[in-house]
Every structure is written in structure tokens, then in C-alpha cells.
N, C-alpha and C positions, 0 to 999 in steps of 0.2 A: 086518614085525616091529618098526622100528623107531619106528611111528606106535602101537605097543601097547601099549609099553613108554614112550615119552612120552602119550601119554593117560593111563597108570597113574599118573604121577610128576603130573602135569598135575592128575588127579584127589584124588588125595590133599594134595596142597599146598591145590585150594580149600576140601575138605573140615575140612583143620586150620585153616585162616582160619578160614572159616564157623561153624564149630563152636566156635572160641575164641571169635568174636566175639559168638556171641549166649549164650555163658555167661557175657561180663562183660558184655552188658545183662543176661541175664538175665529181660524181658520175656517170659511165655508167649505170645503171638501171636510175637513176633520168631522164639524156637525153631522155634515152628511151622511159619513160613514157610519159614524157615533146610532146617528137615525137608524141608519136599516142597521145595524146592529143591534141596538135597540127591538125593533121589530120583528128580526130575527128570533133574538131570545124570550120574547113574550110570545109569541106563534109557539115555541116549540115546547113550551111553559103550558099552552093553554093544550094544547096534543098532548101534553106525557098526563096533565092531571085529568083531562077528560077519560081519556085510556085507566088510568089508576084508579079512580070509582069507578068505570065500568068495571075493571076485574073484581072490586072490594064486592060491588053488588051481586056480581055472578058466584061469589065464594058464601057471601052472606045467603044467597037465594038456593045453594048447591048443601048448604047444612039443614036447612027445614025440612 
């Protein structure tokens, strides 16, 4: 739980970088990139914490 909750915090801090920085270049290729990068890192954010409660649960259901 505690790796969800820093991924969350983790995610959001790059997200407000990212996002501040390419609205003061302001560049449409930069947004762009920024975008699927963005989207990138939340995809793979939402795959690692899905993954990481399923193992928590299989470890919590493997002890009873």
C-alpha cells in the first residue's frame, strides 16, 4: 500500500513538472511529446500497482 500511495505522489509531482514545463515552452511537438509521455508513465503506473496488489493479495490469501 505504501508503494501506491508513493507512486501516486511520484506521479503527480512529474506530471505538474511536465505539464508546467511544456506550457512555458509552449512548443506543439514539445506538448505533444510531454502528452504521450505523460500517458506513458500513467499506463505503466497503473500495470505495476495493479500487479503489486495482486501479488500483496496472493501473499495475504497464501498465509491463512
Amino acid at each position: 500500500m505504501d508503494n501506491l500511495i508513493t507512486g501516486i505522489l511520484a506521479i503527480a509531482v512529474f506530471v505538474a513538472f511536465t505539464a508546467g514545463l511544456a506550457q512555458s515552452i509552449g512548443a506543439i511537438p514539445f506538448v505533444f511529446i510531454v502528452a504521450i509521455v505523460i500517458a506513458m508513465a500513467g499506463y505503466d503506473f497503473w500495470q505495476s500497482a495493479r500487479h503489486g496488489l495482486r501479488e500483496e493479495r496472493e501473499q495475504k490469501a497464501g498465509k491463512e
